[in-house]
C-alpha positions in Angstrom: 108.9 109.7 113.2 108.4 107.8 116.7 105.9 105.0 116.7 103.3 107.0 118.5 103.1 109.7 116.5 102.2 107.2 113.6 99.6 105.4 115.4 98.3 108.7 116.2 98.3 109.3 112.7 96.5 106.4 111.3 94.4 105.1 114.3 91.0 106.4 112.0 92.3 105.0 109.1 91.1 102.2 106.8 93.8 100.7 104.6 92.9 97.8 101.9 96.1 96.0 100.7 95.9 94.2 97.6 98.1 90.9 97.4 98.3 90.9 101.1 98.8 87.4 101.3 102.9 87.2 100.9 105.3 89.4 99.8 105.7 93.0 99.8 102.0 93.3 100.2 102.1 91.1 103.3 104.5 93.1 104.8 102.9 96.1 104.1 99.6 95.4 105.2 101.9 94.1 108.5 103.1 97.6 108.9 100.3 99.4 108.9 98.4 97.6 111.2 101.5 98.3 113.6 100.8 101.6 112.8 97.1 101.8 114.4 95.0 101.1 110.9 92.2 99.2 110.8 93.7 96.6 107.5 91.5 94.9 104.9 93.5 92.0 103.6 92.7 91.2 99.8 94.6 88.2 98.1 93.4 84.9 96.4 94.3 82.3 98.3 93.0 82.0 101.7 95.5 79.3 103.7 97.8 82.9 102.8 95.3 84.8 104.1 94.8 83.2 107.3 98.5 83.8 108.2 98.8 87.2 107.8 95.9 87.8 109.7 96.8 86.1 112.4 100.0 87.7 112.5 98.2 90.9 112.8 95.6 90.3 115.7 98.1 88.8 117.6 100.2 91.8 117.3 97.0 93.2 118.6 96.2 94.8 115.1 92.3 94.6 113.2 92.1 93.0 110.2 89.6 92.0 107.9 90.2 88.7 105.6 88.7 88.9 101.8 89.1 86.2 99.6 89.3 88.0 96.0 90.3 88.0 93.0 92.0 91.7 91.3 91.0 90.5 87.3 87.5 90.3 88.7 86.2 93.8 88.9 83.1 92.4 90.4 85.2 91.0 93.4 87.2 93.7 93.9 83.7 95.6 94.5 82.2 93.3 97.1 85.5 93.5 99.0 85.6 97.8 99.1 81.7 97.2 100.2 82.7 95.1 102.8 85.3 97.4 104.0 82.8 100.1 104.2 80.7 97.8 106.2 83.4 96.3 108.8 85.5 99.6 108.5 83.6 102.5 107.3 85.5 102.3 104.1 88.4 102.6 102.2 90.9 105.7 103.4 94.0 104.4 101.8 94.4 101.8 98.9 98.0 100.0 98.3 97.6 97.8 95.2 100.6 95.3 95.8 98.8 92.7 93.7 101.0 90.9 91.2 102.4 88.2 89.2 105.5 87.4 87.7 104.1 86.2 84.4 105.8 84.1 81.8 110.1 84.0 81.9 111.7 84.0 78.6 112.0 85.8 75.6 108.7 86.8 74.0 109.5 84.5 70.9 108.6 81.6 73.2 106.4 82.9 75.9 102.7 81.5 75.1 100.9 84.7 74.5 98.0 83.3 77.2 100.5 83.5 80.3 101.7 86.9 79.0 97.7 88.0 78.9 97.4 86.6 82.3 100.4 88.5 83.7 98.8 92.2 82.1 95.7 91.2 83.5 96.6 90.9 87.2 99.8 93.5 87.4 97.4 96.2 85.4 94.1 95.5 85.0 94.0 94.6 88.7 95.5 97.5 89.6 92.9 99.9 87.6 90.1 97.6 89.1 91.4 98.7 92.1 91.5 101.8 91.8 87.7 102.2 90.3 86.4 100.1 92.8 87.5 103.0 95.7 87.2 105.9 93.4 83.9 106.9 94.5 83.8 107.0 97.8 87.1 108.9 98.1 85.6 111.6 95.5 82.5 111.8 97.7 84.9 112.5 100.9 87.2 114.6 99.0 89.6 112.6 100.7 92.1 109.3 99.7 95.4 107.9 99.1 96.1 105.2 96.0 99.7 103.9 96.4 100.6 100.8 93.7 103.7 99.2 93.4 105.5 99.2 90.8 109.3 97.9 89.6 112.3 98.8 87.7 110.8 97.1 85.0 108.8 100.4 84.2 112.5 102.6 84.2 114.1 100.5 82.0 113.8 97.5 79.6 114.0 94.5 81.3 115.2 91.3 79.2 113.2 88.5 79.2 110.6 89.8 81.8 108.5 91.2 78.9 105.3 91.5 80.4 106.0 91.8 83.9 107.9 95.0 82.7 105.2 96.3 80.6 102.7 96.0 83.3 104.8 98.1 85.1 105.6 100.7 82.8 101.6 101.1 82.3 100.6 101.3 85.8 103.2 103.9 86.1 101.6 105.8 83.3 98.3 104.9 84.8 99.1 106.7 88.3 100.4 109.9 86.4 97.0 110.0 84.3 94.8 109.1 87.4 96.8 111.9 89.5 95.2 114.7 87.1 92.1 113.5 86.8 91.4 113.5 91.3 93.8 116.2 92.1 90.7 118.4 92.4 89.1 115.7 94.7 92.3 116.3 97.1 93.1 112.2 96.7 97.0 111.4 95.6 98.2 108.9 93.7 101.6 107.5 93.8 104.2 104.6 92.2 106.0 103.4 95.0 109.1 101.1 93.9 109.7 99.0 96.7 113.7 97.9 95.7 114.6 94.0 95.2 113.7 92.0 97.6 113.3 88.0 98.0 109.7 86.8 97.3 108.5 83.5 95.8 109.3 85.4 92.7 112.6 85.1 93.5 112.5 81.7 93.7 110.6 81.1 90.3 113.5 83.5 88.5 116.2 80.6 89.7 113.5 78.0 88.6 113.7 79.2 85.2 117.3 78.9 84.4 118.6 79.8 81.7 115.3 81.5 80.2 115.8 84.4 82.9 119.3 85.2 81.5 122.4 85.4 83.9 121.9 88.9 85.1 118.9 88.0 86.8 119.9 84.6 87.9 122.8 86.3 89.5 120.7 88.9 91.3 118.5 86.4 92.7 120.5 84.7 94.0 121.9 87.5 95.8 118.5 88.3 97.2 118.3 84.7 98.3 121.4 85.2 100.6 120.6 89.3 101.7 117.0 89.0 101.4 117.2 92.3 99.6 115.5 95.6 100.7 114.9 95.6 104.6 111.0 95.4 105.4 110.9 98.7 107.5 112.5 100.4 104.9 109.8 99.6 102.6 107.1 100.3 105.4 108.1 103.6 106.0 107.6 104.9 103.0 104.2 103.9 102.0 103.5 105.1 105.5 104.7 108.6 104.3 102.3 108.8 101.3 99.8 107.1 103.0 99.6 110.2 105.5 98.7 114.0 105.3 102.9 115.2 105.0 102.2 114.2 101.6 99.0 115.6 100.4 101.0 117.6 98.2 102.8 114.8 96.3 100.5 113.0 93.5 101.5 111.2 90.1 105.0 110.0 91.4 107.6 107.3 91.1 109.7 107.1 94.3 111.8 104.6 94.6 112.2 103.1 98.3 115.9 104.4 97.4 115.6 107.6 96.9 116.2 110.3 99.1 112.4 110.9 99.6 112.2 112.3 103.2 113.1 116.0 101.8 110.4 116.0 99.8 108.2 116.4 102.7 108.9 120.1 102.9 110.0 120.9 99.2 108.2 121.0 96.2 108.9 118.9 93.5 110.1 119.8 89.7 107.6 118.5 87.1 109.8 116.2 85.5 111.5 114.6 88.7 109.7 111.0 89.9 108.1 110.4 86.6 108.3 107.7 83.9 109.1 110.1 80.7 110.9 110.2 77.8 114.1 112.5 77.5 114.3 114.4 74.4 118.0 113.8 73.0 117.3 115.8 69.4 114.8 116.7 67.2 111.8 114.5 65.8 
């Protein structure tokens, strides 16, 4: 797709981008004000803040800077109802939000940091989500995209709670799909692939309580710098726009082979976290 078809496309849009002070949701939020949409930038920490939305207005982008917290549903409130003030409102909502949470196995983790981790990669997301329900019910109209991680395809050793936050926001977008398919909003997992984030770096801080495996990968990432940014950036563009209204309640993985599902339907059990039935129970 040429870049002025997708400004075309998302001129008259409002986006909020949770966790769009670094990382993926920094890049994100990047992307689609390069697209033409109007950006509200959510994250806690405002020195984080101020960067990224400086990047974006002069890139010639609009942005709007919102100091908030996603475990404070109250927060995550005032910022959609300054969005509708600034913006008009909330079109599309990408909950990139997230922590890595505690490193180790669970026998040592301190059950407070593994709370904390639950609270901000789940409950933030579902605050999220609540917050810009309503409106998008009322315009029979909206996108939800939340990021999500291998950690919710498959167990992920000593990464307990980062992976079960995971696996329940993926269950969580399924759920939410059913309930506003009628309301013509979609909801979709979108699995971004490795790429190097501070997270990265607090993996190698941990040593040997991250286990080899994932020592080793990061510090591949640290040398590749993993998953290209416009790889990413294209695909939340796609479920962000109208060539997939008819995909809701998916998993797609930045790797996957996604652009034919623009114009084929999908079978029920593809893109879904689901248990595969190897016998009788």
């Amino acid at each position: 797709m040429g870049d002025g078809i997708i400004v075309r496309t998302f001129k008259d849009k409002c986006v909020l981008v949770t966790g769009a002070g670094r990382g993926i949701g920094k890049r994100l939020a990047i992307g689609f004000a390069r697209a033409g949409a109007r950006v509200g930038l959510l994250a806690r920490s405002r020195a984080e803040l101020d960067l990224t939305h400086m990047e974006i207005e002069h890139a010639g982008g609009a942005a709007l800077r919102i100091r908030a917290d996603v475990t404070d549903y109250d927060q995550v409130c005032a910022a959609v109802d300054r969005m509708r003030v600034h913006f008009g409102g909330v079109h599309v909502l990408v909950a990139a939000a997230a922590i890595q949470g505690p490193i180790g196995p669970l026998a040592e983790c301190a059950p407070k940091a593994w709370v904390e981790a639950i609270e901000t990669n789940l409950i933030g997301v579902m605050h999220a989500c609540r917050a810009v329900l309503p409106q998008m019910i009322e315009r029979r109209s909206g996108k939800i995209i939340v990021l999500s991680d291998e950690g919710c395809a498959a167990p992920r050793r000593n990464f307990s709670a980062y992976a079960s936050a995971k696996a329940g926001v993926a269950r969580l977008v399924e759920t939410l799909a059913e309930e506003v398919r009628d309301h013509n909003i979609q909801v979709n997992c979108m699995a971004p692939g490795a790429t190097y984030t501070h997270m990265t770096d607090q993996i190698l801080s941990a040593g040997d309580r991250a286990g080899w495996k994932a020592k080793e990968e990061a510090l591949e990432l640290r040398f590749s710098g993993g998953t290209p940014a416009e790889k990413q950036i294209e695909l939340a563009l796609f479920l962000a726009s109208e060539r997939s209204n008819h995909i809701s309640g998916r998993l797609i993985h930045v790797n996957d082979d996604w652009q034919r599902l623009e114009h084929s339907s999908i079978h029920p059990e593809l893109y879904t976290l689901r248990r595969v039935r190897t016998g009788t129970f």
